[in-house]
Phi, psi and omega in degrees: 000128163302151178284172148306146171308132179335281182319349173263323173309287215292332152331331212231109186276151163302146169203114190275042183246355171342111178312323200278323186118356192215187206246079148057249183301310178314302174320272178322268176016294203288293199277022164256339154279318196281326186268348170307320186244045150256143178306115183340262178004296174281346190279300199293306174315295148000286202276319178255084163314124211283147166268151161249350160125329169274004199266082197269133161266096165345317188306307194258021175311160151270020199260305200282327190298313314170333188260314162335287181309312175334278177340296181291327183285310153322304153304002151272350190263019167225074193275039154257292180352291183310307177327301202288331197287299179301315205249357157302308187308313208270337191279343201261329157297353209253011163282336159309313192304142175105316190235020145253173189276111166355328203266335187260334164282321175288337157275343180285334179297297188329291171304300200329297166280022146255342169266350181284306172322286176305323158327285184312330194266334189303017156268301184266016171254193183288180173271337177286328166314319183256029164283290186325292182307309211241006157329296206275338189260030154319287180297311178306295128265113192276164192274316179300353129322316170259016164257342143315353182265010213239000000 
């Protein structure tokens, strides 16, 4: 997998006025590197987990919907964030297209930018909001990794 285009990294200025307190751009990097080298494989298993007929995807909660909105409202207030987050997702995705079902690509965008959001977001959300939120990429990439980053 290729990194993202120059123009999307170069959107999002250092500002020492930063809602969160911290620096961002850097955060996304770090779980945009850690995820360059996860395997396509373990990323589509993460965002569609198999049912088994006992299984709910947590994911899809109304717990988890609810945590979303949270999410999304916090996250208007970094929309370079949001910019570098969406075109890192859709650019690290398109290695998938072809050879999954449109419908698994579109959960993989899904998680993914929802757990890069929530990192960036994790000072004001809860810790079960960003459990919730940053779930499937737990294992893949733990979150206690990036507070040495912070």
């Amino acid at each position: 997998m290729h990194h993202a285009p120059e123009q999307a990294t170069g959107s999002m200025s250092h500002s020492p006025t930063r809602p969160g307190g911290h620096d961002e751009t850097a955060l996304l990097q770090h779980f945009f590197t850690r995820l360059h080298h996860v395997p396509l494989a373990d990323w589509i298993e993460a965002a569609v987990p198999t049912a088994d007929g006992t299984f709910v995807d947590r994911y899809e909660s109304d717990e988890a919907r609810a945590a979303r909105r949270r999410l999304r409202d916090i996250a208007d207030r970094y929309p370079a964030a949001v910019n570098l987050a969406r075109a890192r997702v859709q650019h690290f995705v398109t290695a998938a297209e072809g050879f999954t079902a449109p419908s698994i690509v579109a959960r993989m965008k899904r998680v993914a930018l929802t757990a890069a959001l929530a990192l960036v977001a994790r000072p004001h959300l809860s810790r079960d909001d960003f459990e919730l939120l940053y779930g499937p990429f737990a294992t893949l990439i733990p979150p206690d990794h990036f507070e040495s980053s912070r």
